[in-house]
C-alpha positions in Angstrom: 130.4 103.5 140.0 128.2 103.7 136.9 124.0 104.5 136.8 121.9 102.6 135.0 118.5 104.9 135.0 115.6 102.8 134.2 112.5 105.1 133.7 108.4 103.1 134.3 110.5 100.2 135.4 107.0 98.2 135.3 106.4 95.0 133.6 109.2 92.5 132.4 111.2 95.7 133.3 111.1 94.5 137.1 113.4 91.6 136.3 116.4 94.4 135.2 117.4 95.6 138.0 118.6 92.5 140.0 120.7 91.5 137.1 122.1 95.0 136.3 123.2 95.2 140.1 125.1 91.5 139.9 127.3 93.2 137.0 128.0 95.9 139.3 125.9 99.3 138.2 124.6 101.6 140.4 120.7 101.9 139.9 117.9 104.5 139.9 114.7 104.6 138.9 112.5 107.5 137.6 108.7 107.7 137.2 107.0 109.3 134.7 103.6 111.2 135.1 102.0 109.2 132.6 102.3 105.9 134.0 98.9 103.8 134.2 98.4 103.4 137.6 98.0 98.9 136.6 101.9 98.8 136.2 102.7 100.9 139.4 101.4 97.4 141.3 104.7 95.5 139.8 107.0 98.3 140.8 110.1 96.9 143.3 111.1 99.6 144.7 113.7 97.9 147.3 115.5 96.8 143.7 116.9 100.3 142.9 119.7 102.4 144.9 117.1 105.7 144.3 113.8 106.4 143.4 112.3 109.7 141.7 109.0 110.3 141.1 106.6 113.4 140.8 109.4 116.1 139.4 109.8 118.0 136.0 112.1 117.1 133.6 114.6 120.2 134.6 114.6 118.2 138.2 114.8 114.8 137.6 117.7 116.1 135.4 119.6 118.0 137.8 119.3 115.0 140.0 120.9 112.5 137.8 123.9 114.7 136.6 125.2 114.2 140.1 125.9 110.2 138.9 127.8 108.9 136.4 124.7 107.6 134.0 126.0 105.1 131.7 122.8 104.4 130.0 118.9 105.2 130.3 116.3 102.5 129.4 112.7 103.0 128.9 110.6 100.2 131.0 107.5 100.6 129.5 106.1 102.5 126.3 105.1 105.4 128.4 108.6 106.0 130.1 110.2 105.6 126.4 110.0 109.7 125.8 111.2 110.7 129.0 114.0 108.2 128.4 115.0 109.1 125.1 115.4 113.1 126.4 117.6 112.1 129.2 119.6 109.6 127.4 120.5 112.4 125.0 121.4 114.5 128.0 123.3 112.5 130.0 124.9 109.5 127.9 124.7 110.1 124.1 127.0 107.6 123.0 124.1 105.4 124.6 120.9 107.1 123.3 118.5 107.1 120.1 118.3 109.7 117.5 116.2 112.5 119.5 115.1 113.9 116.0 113.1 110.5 115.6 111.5 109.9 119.1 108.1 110.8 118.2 108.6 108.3 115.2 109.2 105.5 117.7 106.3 106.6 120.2 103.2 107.4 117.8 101.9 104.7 115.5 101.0 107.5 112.8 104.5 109.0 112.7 106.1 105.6 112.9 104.4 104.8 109.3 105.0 107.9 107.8 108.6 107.7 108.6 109.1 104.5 107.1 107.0 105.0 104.0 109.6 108.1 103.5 112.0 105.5 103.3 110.4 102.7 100.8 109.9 100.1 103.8 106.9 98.7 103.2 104.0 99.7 105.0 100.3 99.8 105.1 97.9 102.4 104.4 97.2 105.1 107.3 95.0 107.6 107.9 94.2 110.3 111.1 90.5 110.0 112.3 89.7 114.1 111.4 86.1 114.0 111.4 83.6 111.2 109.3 83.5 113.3 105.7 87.3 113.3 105.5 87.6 109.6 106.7 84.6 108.6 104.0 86.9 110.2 100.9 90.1 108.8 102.6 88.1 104.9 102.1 87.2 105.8 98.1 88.6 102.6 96.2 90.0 100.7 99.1 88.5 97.6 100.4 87.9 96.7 104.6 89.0 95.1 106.9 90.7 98.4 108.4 92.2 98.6 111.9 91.0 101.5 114.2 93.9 102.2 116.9 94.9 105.4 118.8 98.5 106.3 118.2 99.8 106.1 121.5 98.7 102.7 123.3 100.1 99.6 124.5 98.6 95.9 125.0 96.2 96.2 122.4 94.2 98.8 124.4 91.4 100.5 122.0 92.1 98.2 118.7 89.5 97.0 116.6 89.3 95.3 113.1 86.1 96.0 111.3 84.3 94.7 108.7 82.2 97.5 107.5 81.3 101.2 107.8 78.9 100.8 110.7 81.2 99.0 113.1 84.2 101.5 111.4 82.0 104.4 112.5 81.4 102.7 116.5 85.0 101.5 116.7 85.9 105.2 116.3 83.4 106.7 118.8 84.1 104.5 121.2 87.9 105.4 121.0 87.5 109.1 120.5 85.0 108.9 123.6 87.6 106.8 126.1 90.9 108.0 127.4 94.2 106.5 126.5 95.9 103.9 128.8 97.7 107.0 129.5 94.6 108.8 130.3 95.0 111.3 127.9 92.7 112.2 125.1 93.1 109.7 122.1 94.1 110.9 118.2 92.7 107.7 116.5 94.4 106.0 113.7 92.5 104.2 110.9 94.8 101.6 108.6 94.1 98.9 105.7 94.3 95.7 108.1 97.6 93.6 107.5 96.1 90.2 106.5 98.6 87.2 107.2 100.6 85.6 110.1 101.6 88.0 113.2 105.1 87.6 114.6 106.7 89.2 117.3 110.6 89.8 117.2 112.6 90.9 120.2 115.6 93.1 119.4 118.2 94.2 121.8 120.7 96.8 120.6 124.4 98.4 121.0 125.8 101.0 119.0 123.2 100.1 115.7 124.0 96.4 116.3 120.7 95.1 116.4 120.4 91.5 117.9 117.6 89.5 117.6 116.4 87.5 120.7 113.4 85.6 120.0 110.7 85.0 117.5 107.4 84.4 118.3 104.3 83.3 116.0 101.1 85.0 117.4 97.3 83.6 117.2 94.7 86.6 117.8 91.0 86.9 117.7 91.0 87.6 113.6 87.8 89.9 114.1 86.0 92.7 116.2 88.5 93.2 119.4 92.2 91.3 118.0 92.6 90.1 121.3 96.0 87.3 121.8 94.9 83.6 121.8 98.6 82.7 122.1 102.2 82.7 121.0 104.4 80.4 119.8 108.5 80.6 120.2 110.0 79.9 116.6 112.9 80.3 116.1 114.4 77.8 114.5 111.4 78.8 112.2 113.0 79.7 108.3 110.8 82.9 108.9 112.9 84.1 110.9 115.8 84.6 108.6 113.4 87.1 106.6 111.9 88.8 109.9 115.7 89.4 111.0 116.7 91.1 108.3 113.4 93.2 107.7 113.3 94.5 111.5 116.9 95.4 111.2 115.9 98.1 108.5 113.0 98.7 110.5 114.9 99.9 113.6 117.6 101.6 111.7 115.5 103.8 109.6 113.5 104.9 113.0 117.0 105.9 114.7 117.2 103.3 117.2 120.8 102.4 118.2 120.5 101.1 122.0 118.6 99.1 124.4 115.9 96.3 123.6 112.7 96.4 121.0 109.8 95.0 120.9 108.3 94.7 117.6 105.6 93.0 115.8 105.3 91.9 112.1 102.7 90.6 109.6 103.8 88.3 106.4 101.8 89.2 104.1 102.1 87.1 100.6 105.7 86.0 102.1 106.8 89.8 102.6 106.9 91.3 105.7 105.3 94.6 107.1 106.0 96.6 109.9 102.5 96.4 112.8 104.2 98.6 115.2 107.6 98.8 116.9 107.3 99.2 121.1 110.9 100.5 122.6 110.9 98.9 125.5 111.2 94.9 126.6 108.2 92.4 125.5 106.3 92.7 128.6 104.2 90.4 130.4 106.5 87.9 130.2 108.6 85.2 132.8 111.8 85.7 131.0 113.6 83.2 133.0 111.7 80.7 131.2 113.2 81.0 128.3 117.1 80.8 129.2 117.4 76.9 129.7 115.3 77.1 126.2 117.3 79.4 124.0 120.3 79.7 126.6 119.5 83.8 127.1 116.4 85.8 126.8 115.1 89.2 126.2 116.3 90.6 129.7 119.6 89.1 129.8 120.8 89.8 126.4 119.4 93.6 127.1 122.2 93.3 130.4 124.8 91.5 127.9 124.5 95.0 125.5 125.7 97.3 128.5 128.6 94.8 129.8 131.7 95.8 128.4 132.9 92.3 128.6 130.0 90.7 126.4 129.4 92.8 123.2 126.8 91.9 120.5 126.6 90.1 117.4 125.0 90.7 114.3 123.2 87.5 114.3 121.7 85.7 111.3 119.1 84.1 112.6 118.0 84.3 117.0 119.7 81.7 119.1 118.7 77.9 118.3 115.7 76.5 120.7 116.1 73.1 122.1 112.6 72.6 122.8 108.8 74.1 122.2 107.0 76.7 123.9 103.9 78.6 124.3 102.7 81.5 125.9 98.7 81.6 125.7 96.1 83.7 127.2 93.2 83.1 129.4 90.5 85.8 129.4 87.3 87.0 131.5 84.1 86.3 129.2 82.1 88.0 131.6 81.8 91.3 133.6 82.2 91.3 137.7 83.3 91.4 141.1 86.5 89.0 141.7 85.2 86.9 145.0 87.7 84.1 144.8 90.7 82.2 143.1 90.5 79.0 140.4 92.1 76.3 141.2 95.4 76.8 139.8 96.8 73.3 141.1 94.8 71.9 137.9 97.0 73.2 135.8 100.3 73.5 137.4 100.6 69.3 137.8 100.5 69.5 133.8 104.0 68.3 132.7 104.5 71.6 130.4 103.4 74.1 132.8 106.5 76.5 133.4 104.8 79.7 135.4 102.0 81.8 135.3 101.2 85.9 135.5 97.9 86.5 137.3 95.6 89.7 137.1 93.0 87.8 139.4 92.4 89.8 142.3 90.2 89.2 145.0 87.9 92.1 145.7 88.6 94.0 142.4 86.3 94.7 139.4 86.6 93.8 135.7 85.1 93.6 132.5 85.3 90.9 129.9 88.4 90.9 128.4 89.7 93.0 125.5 93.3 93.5 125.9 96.5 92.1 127.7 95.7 94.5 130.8 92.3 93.2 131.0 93.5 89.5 130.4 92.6 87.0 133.5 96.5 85.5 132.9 99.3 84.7 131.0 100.1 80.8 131.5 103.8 79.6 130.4 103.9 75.9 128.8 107.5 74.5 127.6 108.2 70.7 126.7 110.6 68.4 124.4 107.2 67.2 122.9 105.2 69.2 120.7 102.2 66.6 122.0 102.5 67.3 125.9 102.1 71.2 125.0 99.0 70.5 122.6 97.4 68.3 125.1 98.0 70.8 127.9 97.1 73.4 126.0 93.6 71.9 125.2 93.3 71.1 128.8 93.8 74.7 129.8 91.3 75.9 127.8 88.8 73.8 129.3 89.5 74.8 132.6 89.8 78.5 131.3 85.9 78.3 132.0 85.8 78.0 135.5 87.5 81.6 135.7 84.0 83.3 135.3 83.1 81.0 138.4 85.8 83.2 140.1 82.8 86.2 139.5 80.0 88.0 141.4 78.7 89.0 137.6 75.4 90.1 140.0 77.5 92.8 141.5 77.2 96.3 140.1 81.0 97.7 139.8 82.2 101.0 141.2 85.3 100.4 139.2 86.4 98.4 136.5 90.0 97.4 135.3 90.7 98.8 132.4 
């Protein structure tokens, strides 16, 4: 029988292994180090034939060549390294171009890779110290985005306006430990200014499919953090984003398993805001399959059946009706005491599913990234209407989450 080794199978990762097994693969599952200890609570263990956790590479290695391994897939951004090494190991004809594994992990590397190759790209410089970073900014004009190279979720981004909040978005990243707790190298880029769009990839031998395309609504200042999405696909952007994130993922070395990208059009061009190697996470994928007739983890199972190859598509699969993923946030610091009322908003007629992060007894602080996000809510409809009027309806009710709050409460620990 052949392995499927899915390493920080966190996330929308979870929702793999159940369909890899119905196909008939033999699973394991391998835990990085690095993982941040908020995906370990979505980890189904009772989903894989093996677990490994806690050894070196030289281990985990030895382990694995006792199976047939047909293919290694990152979970998460933080198993994605790991991944690529042990892909090249055990299963090249299924693995990325090691050489260019960096390229695809570190946000700084990534644009430097694709500047070498005339893809368009914005403007990039590593925080050094203040001097260097004040020449770097001669004759260019803010906003700029302050990042660390290595994140996920939006952790530690920041759009600023001017040199003062420039100068604190910086110190507060250099001063806080990754998601990965590891010391942060901070990136400082010209801010894309246009419309966001996520595009899901999956891909087999450098066929790159495209899945869905969503059209994203942030917070356009301070902390970007996600309003909501919007599934187009039947959107005429799409045509461009397709053919942009193809040259994207080629010129980074990617050949196999599914992407997670996101784009800005800027003046009707596109330009690359970072590519994640992994699934879109935080996300009910099954929603999606009586939309678009797949989604994001069944297409990823379609590229490793023999019997269902991939298409160079044109354009993603047609949607037959609208969706919305949107975002609901904490606006206040505190100690979680009790639950909303969900049953307000799961009677509306668009509502399709929900992700939680409310959790009695636990500490957070007001929202500034998906992690730290109260929920993800799921809306889906023939009518663009219902899903405006349920959507304004949520919002409303998005209030009575700080309710939910003992703000009086000093924490020992916050979610971060």
């Amino acid at each position: 029988m052949e392995s499927i080794v899915i390493v920080n199978g966190f996330s929308t990762s979870v929702y793999l292994a159940p369909y890899l097994r119905k196909v008939g693969f033999h699973l394991v599952h391998v835990e990085d180090e690095s993982t941040p200890k908020y995906f370990k609570s979505s980890h189904r263990e009772y989903n894989y034939d093996l677990c490994i956790e806690g050894k070196s590479f030289s281990e985990v290695l030895s382990e694995l060549e006792l199976f047939n391994v047909y293919a290694v897939i990152a979970g998460t951004d933080s198993g994605s390294s790991l991944a690529d090494k042990l892909a090249n190991q055990l299963c090249p004809q299924k693995s990325n171009d090691l050489s260019l594994s960096a390229a695809r992990n570190s946000k700084h590397e990534m644009f430097q890779v694709l500047m070498a190759a005339g893809l368009t790209a914005t403007e990039q410089t590593i925080f050094r110290n203040f001097s260097l970073l004040e020449a770097w900014l001669e004759n260019k004009t803010y906003p700029y985005v302050v990042k660390p190279t290595i994140s996920s979720g939006g952790t530690g981004v920041r759009i600023v306006h001017d040199f003062p909040s420039l100068r604190s978005a910086i110190t507060e990243n250099v001063s806080t430990r990754t998601i990965y707790d590891e010391e942060p190298e901070v990136l400082v880029q010209t801010a894309l200014v246009g419309q966001e769009y996520i595009v899901n990839t999956v891909s087999a031998s450098s066929i790159h499919e495209v899945v869905e395309v969503w059209k994203v609504q942030r917070n356009k200042s301070g902390v970007p953090i996600l309003s909501h999405m919007e599934l187009v696909n039947n959107n005429d952007v799409s045509l461009i984003l397709v053919e942009y994130i193809r040259k994207v993922l080629d010129c980074l070395g990617w050949r196999s398993g599914p992407c997670h990208s996101e784009v800005m059009i800027v003046n009707g061009k596109p330009s690359l805001i970072e590519v994640n190697p992994r699934l879109h996470g935080d996300m009910l994928p099954d929603i999606l399959t009586p939309i678009i007739g797949t989604n994001h983890v069944l297409k990823t199972v379609d590229s490793l059946s023999l019997d269902k190859p991939l298409a160079k598509n044109l354009a993603p699969p047609i949607q037959s009706e609208f969706c919305i993923k949107m975002m609901l946030h904490f606006h206040e610091s505190g100690k979680i005491i009790k639950q909303p009322n969900w049953s307000l908003i799961e009677k509306l007629d668009s509502y399709k599913g929900k992700i939680s992060r409310i959790v009695n007894g636990t500490y957070v602080s007001s929202s500034h990234s998906v992690s730290t996000s109260a929920a993800s809510i799921f809306l889906s409809h023939p009518s663009k209407k219902v899903i405006s009027n349920d959507f304004q309806k949520i919002k409303e009710w998005e209030l009575s989450i700080d309710e939910c709050l003992n703000s009086n409460e000093l924490p020992r620990k916050v979610i971060l």
